[in-house]
C-alpha positions as protocol buffer text, in pm:
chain_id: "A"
residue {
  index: 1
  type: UNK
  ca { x: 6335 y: 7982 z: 16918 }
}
residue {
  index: 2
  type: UNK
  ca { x: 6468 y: 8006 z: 16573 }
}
residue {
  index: 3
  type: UNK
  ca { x: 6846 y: 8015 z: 16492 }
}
residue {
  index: 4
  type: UNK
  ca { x: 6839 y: 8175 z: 16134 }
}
residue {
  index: 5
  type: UNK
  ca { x: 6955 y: 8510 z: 16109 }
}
residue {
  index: 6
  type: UNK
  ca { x: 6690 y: 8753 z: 16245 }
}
residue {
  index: 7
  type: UNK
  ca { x: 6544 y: 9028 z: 16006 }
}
residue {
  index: 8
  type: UNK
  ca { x: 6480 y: 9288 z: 16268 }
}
residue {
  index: 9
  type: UNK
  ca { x: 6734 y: 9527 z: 16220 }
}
residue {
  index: 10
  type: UNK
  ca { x: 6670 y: 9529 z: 15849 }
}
residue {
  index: 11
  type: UNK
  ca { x: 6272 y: 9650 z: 15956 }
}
residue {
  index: 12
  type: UNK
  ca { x: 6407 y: 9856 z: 16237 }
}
residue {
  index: 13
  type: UNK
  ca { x: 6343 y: 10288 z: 16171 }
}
residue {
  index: 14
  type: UNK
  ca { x: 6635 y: 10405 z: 16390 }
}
residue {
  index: 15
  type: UNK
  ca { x: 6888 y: 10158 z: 16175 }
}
residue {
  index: 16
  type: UNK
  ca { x: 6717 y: 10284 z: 15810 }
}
residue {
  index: 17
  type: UNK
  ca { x: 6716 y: 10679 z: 15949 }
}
residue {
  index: 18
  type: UNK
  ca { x: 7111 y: 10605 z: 16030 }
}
residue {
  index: 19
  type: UNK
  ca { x: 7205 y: 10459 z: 15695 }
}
residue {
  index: 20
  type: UNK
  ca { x: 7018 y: 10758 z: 15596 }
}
residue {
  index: 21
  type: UNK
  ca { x: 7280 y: 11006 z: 15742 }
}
residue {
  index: 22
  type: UNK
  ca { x: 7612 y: 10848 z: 15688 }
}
residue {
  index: 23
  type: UNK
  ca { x: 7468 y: 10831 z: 15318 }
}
residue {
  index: 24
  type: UNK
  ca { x: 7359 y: 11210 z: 15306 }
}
residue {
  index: 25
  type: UNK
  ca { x: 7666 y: 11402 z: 15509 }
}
residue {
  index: 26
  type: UNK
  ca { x: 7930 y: 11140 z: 15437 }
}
residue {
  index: 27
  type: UNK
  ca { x: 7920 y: 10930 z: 15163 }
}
residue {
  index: 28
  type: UNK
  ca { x: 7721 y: 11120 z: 14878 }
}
residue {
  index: 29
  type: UNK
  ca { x: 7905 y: 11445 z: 14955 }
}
residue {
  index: 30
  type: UNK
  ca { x: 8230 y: 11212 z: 14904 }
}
residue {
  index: 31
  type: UNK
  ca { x: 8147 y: 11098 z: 14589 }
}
residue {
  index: 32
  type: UNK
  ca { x: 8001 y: 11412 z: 14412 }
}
residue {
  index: 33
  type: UNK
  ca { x: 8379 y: 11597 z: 14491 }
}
residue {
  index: 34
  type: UNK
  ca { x: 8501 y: 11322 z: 14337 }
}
residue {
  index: 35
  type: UNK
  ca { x: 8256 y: 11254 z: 14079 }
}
residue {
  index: 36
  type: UNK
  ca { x: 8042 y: 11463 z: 13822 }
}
residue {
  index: 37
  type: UNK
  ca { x: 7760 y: 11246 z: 13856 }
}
residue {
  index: 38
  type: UNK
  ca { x: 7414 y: 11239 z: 13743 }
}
residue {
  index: 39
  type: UNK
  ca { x: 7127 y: 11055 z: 13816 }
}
residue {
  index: 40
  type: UNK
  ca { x: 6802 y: 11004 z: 13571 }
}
residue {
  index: 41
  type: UNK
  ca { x: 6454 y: 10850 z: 13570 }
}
residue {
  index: 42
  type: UNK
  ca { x: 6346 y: 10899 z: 13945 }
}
residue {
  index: 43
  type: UNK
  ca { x: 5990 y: 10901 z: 13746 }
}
residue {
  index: 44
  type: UNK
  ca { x: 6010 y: 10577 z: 13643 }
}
residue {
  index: 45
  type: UNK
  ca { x: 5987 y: 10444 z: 14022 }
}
residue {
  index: 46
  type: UNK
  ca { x: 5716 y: 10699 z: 14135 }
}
residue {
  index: 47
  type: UNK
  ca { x: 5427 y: 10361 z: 14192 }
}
residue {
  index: 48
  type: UNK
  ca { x: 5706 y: 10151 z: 14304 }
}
residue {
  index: 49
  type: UNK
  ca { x: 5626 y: 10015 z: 14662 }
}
residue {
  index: 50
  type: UNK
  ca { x: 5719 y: 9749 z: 14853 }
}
residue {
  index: 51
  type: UNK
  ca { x: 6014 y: 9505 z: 14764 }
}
residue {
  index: 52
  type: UNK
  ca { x: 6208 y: 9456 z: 14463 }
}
residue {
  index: 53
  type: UNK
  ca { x: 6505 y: 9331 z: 14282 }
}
residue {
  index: 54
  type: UNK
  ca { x: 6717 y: 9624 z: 14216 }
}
residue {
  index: 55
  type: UNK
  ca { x: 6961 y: 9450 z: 13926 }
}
residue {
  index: 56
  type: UNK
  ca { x: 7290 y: 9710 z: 13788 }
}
residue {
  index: 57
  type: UNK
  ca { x: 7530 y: 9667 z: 13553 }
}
residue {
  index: 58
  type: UNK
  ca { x: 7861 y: 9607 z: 13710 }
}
residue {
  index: 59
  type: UNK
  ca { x: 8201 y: 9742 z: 13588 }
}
residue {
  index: 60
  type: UNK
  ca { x: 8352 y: 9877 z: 13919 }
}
residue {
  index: 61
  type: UNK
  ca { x: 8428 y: 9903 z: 14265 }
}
residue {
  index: 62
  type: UNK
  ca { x: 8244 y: 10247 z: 14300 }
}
residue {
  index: 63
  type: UNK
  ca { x: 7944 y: 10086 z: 14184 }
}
residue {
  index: 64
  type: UNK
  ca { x: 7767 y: 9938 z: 14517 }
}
residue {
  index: 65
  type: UNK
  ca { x: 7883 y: 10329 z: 14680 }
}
residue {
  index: 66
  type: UNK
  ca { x: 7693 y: 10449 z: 14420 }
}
residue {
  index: 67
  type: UNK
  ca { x: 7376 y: 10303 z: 14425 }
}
residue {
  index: 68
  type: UNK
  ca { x: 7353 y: 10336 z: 14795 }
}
residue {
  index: 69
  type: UNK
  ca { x: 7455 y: 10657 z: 14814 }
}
residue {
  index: 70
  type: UNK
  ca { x: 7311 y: 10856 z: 14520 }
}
residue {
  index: 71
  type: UNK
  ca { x: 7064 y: 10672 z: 14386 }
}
residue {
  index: 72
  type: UNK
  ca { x: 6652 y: 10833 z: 14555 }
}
residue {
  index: 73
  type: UNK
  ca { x: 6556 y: 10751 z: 14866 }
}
residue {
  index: 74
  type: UNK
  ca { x: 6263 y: 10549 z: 14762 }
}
residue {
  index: 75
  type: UNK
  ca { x: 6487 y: 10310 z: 14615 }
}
residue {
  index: 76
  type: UNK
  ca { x: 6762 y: 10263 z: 14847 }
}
residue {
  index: 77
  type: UNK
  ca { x: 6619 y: 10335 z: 15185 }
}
residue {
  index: 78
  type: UNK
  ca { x: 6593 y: 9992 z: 15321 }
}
residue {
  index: 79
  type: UNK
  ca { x: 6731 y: 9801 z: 15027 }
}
residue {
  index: 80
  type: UNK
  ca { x: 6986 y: 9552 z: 15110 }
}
residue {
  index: 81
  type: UNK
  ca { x: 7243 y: 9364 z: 14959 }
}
residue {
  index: 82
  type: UNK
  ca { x: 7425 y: 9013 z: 15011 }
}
residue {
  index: 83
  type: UNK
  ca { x: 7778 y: 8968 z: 15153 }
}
residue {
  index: 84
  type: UNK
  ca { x: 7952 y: 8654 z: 15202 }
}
residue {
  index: 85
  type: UNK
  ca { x: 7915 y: 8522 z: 15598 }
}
residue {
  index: 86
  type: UNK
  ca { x: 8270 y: 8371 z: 15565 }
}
residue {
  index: 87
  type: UNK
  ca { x: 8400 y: 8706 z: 15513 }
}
residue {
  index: 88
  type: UNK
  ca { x: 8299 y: 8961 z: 15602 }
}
residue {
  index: 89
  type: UNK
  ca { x: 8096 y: 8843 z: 15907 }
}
residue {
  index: 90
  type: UNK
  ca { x: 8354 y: 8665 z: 16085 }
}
residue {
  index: 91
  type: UNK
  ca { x: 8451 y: 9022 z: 16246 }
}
residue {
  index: 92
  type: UNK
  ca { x: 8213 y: 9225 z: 16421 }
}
residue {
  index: 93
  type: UNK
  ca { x: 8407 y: 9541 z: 16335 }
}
residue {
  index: 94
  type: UNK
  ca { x: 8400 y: 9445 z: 15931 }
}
residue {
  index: 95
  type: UNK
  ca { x: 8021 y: 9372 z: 15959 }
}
residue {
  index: 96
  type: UNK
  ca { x: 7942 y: 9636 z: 16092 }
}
residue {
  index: 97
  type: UNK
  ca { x: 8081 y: 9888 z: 15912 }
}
residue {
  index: 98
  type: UNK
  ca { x: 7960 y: 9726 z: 15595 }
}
residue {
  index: 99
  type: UNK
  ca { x: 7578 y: 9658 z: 15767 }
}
residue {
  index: 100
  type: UNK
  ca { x: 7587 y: 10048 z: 15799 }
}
residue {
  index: 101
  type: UNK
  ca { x: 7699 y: 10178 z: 15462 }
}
residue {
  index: 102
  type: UNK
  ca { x: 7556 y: 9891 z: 15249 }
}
residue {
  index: 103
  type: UNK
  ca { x: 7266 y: 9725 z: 15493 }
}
residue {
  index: 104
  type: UNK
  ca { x: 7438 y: 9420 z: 15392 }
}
residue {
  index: 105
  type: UNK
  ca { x: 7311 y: 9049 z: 15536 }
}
residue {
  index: 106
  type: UNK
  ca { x: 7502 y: 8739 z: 15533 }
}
residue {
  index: 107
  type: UNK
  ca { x: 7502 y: 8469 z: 15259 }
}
residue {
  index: 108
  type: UNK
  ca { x: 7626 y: 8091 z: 15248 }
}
residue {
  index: 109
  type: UNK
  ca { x: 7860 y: 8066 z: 14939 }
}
residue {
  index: 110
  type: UNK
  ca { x: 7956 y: 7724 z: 15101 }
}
residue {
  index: 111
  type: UNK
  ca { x: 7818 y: 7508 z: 15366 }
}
residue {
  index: 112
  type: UNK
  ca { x: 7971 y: 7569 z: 15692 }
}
residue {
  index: 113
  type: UNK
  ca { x: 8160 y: 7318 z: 15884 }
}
residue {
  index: 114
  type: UNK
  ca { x: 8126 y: 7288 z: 16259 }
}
residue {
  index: 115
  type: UNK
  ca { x: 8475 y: 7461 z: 16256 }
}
residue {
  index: 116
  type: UNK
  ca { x: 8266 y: 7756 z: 16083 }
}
residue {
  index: 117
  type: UNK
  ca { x: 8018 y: 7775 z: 16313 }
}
residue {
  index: 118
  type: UNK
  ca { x: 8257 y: 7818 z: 16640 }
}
residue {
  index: 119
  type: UNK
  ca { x: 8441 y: 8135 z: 16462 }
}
residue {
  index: 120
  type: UNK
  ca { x: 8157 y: 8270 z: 16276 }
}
residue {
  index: 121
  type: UNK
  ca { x: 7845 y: 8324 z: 16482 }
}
residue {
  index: 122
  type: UNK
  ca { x: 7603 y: 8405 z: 16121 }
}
residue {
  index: 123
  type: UNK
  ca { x: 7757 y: 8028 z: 16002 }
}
residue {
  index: 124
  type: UNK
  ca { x: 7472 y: 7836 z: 15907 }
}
residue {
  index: 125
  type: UNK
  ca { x: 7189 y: 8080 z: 16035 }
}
residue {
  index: 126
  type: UNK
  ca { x: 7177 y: 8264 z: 15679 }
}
residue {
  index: 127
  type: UNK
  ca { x: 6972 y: 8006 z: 15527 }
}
residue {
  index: 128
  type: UNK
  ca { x: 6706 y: 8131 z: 15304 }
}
residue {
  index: 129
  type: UNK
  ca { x: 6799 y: 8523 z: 15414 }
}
residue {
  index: 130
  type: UNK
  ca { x: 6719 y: 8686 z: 15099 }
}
residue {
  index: 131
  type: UNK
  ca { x: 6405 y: 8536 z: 15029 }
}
residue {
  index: 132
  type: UNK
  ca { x: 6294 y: 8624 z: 15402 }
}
residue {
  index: 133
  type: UNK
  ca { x: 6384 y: 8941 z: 15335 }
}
residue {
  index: 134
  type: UNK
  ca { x: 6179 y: 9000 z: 14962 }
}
residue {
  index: 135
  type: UNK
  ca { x: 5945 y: 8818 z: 15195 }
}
residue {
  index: 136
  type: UNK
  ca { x: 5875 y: 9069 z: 15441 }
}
residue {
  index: 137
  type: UNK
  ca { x: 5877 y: 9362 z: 15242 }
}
residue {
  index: 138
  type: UNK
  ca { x: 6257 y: 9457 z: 15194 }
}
residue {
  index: 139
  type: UNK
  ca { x: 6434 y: 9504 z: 14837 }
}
residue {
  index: 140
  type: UNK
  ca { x: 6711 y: 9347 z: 14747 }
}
residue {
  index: 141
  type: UNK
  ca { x: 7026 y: 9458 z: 14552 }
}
residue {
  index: 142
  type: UNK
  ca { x: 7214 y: 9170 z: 14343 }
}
residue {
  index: 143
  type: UNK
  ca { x: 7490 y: 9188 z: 14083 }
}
residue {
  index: 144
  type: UNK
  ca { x: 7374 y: 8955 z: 13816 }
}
residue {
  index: 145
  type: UNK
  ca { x: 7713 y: 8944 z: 13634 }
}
residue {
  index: 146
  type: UNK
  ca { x: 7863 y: 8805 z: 13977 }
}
residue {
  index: 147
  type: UNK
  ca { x: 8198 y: 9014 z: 13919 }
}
residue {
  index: 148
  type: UNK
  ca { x: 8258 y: 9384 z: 13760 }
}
residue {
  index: 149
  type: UNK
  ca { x: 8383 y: 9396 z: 13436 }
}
residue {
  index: 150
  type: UNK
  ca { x: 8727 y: 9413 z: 13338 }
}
residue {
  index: 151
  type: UNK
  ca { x: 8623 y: 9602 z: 12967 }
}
residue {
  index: 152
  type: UNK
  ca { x: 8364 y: 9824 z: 13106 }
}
residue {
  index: 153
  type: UNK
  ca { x: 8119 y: 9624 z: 12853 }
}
residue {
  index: 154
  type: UNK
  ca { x: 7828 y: 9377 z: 13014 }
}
residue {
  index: 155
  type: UNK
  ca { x: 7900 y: 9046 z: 13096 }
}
residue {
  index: 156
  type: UNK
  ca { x: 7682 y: 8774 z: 13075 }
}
residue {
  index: 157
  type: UNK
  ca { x: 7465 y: 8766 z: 13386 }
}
residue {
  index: 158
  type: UNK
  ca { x: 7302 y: 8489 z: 13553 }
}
residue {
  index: 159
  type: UNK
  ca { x: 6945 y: 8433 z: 13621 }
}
residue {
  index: 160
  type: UNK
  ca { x: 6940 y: 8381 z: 13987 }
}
residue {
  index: 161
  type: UNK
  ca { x: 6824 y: 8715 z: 14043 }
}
residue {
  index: 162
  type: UNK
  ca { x: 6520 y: 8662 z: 13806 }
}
residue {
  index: 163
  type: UNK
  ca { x: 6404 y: 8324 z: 13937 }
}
residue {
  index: 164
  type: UNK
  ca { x: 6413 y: 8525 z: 14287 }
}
residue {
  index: 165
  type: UNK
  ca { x: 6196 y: 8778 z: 14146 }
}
residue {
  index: 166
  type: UNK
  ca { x: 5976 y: 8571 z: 13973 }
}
residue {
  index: 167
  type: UNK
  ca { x: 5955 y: 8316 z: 14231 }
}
residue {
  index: 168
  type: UNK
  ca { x: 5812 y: 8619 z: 14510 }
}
residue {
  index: 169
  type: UNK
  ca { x: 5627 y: 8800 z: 14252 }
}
residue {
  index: 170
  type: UNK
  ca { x: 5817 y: 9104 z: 14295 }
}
residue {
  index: 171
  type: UNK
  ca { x: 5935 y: 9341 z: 14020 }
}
residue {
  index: 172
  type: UNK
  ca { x: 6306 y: 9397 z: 13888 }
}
residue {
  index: 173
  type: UNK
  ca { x: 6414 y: 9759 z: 13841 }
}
residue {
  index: 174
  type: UNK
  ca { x: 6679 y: 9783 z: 13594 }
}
residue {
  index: 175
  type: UNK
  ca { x: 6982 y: 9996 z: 13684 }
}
residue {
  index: 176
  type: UNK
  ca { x: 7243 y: 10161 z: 13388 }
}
residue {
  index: 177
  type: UNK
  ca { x: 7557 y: 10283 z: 13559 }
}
residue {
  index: 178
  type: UNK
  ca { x: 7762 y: 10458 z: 13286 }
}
residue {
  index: 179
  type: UNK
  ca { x: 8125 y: 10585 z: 13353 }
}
residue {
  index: 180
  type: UNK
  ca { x: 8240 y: 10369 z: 13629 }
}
residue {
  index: 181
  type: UNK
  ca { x: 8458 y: 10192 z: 13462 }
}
residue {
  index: 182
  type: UNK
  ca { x: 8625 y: 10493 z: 13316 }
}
residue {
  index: 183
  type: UNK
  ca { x: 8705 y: 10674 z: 13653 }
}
residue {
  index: 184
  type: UNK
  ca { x: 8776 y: 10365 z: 13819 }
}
residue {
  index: 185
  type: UNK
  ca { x: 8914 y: 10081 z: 13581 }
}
residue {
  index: 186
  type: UNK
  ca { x: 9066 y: 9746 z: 13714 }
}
residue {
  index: 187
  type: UNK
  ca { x: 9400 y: 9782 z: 13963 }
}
residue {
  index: 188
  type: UNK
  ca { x: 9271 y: 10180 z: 14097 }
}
residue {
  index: 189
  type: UNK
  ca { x: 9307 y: 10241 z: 14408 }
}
residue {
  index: 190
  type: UNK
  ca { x: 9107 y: 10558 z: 14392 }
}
residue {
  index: 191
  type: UNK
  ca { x: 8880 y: 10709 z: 14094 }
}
residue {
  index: 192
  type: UNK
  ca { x: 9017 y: 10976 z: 13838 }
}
residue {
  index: 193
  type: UNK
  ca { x: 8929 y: 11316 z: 13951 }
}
residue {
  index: 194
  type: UNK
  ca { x: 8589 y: 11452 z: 13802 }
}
residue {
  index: 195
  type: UNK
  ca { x: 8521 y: 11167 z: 13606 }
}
residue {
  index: 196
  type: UNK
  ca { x: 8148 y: 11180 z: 13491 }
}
residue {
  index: 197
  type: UNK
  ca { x: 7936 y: 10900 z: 13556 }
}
residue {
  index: 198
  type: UNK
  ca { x: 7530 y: 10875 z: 13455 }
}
residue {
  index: 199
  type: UNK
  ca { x: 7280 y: 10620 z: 13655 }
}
residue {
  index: 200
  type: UNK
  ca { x: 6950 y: 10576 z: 13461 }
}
residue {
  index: 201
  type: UNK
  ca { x: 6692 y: 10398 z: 13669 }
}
residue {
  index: 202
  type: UNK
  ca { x: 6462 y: 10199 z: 13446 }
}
residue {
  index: 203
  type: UNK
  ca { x: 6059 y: 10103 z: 13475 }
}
residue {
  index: 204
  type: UNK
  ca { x: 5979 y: 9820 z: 13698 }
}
residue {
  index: 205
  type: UNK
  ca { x: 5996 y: 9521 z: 13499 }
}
residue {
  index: 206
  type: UNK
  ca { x: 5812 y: 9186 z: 13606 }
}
residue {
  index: 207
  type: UNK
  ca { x: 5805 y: 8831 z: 13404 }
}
residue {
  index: 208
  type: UNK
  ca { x: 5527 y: 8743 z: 13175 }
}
residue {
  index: 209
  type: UNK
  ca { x: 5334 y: 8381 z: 13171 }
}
residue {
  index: 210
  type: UNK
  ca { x: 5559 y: 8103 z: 13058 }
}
residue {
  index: 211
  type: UNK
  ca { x: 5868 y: 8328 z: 13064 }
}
residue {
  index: 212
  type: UNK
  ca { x: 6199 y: 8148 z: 13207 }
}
residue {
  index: 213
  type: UNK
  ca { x: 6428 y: 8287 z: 13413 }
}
residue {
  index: 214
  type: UNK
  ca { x: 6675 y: 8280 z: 13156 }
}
residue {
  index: 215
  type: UNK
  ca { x: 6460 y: 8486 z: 12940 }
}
residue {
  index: 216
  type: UNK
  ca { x: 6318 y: 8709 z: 13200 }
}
residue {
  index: 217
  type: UNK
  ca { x: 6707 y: 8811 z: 13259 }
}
residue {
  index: 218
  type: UNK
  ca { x: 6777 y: 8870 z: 12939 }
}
residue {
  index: 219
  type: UNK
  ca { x: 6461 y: 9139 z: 12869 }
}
residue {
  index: 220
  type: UNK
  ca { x: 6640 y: 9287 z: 13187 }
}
residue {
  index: 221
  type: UNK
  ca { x: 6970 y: 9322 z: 13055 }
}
residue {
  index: 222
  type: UNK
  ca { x: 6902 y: 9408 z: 12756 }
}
residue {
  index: 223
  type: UNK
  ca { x: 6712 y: 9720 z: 12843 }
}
residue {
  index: 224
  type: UNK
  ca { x: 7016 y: 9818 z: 13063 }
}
residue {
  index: 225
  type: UNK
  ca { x: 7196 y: 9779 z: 12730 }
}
residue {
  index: 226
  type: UNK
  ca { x: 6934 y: 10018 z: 12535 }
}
residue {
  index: 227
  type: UNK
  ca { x: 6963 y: 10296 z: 12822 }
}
residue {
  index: 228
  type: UNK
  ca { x: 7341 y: 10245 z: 12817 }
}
residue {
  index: 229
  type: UNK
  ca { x: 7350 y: 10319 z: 12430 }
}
residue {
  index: 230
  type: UNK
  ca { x: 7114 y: 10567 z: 12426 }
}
residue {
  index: 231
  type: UNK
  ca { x: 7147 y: 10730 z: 12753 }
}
residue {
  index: 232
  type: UNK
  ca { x: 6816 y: 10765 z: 12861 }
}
residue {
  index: 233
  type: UNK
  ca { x: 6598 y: 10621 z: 13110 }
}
residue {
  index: 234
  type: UNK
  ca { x: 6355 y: 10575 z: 12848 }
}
residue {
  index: 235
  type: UNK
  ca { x: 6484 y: 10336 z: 12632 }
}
residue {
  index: 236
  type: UNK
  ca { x: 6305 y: 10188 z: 12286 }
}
residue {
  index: 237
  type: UNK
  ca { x: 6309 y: 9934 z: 12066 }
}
residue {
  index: 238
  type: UNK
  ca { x: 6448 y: 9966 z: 11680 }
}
residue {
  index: 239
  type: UNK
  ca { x: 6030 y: 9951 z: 11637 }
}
residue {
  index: 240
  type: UNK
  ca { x: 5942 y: 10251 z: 11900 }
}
residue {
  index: 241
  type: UNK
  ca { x: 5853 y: 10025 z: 12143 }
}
residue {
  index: 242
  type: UNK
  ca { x: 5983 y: 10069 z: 12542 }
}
residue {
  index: 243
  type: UNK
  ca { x: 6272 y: 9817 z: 12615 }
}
residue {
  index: 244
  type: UNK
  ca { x: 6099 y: 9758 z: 12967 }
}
residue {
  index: 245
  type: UNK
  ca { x: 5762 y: 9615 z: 12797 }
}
residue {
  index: 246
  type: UNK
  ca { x: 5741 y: 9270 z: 12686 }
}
residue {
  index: 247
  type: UNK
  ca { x: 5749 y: 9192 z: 12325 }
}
residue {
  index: 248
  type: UNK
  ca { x: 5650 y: 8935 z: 12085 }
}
residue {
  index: 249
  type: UNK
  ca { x: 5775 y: 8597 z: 12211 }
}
């Protein structure tokens, strides 16, 4: 008998077909009164299979409803994201909720005291979660710049999400979110009316042979850049070439 976190439910049908609903007649319906939104390169991901680093730009609080809710299927339909066990799994109620609209699994941010463990039943059994998860198949959403922007411009991100992908030999999608920080800036409680907002879903991208993490991270970002400025899901190079291929190193 194990005590980590199990990674059933994040395998189990009847829990992805749910997400699947409360996404389609509740949440994406939500967002597109709200919204004008539009989503581009769903091509790009037609080979994609199995699991992956899905790795946004982050410069709001509409951004993790968004790529849940109206990003394809194929990319969100068992992808999963972290959430802090300290927080938001302490109540059964809050977990919930966010398990169903985000597939979310706990994450250590510190390690828990023995005090944790009696009020927190996921204390200390997240150990190694998202790696079992990229293990077994399921993709994985992380925020590379660790906190939204307060400009709307891209922060520096870390390479944590890199190293994951490089150490599982899985690919990272890049993700462009455009507009969110327009209809929703810093202190809103809700987004302007109509505000447009574009999500351009980039070409798998996977490290090359002697590539750091570091590195890796920054081909990653700065192809989100180069859709972001030219608003495509096909960005290029100032010498024609596409941002998501490796270049001369």
């Amino acid at each position: 008998m194990t005590d980590l976190e199990p990674i059933d439910p994040y395998l189990d049908d009847s829990k992805a077909k749910r997400r699947h609903r409360v996404r389609k007649f509740l949440t994406k319906p939500v967002l597109n009164a709200m919204l004008k939104t539009t989503v581009m390169g769903e091509e790009n991901i037609e080979n994609l299979d199995g699991a992956f680093v899905l790795v946004p730009n982050h410069s709001s609080h509409l951004d993790a409803p968004m790529v849940f809710s109206l990003l394809p299927d194929k990319l969100t339909e068992r992808l999963a994201t972290g959430a802090a066990a300290d927080y938001f799994y302490k109540n059964p109620g809050v977990s919930g909720l966010t398990s169903l609209f985000f597939n979310t699994y706990p994450i250590e941010r510190k390690k828990p005291t023995p005090g944790d463990k009696r009020k927190n039943a996921h204390a200390g059994r997240a150990k190694g979660m998202t790696g079992r998860l990229l293990r077994a198949g399921i993709p994985i959403l992380i925020f590379p710049e660790g906190t939204r922007s307060r400009t709307g411009q891209l922060g520096t991100p870390k390479a944590g999400a890199a190293a994951l992908a490089q150490r599982f030999n899985v690919p990272i999608v890049p993700l462009a979110m455009s507009g969110g920080h327009e209809a929703m800036p810093v202190g809103s409680f809700l987004p302007k009316p109509r505000s447009e907002v574009f999500l351009f879903i980039g070409k798998p991208m996977m490290s090359v042979e002697g590539e750091t993490a570091d590195e890796y991270m920054g081909r990653v970002f700065r192809a989100i850049e180069l859709m972001l400025e030219q608003k495509t899901a096909h960005p290029v190079e100032e010498n024609g070439a596409s941002a998501f291929e490796p270049g001369e190193r």
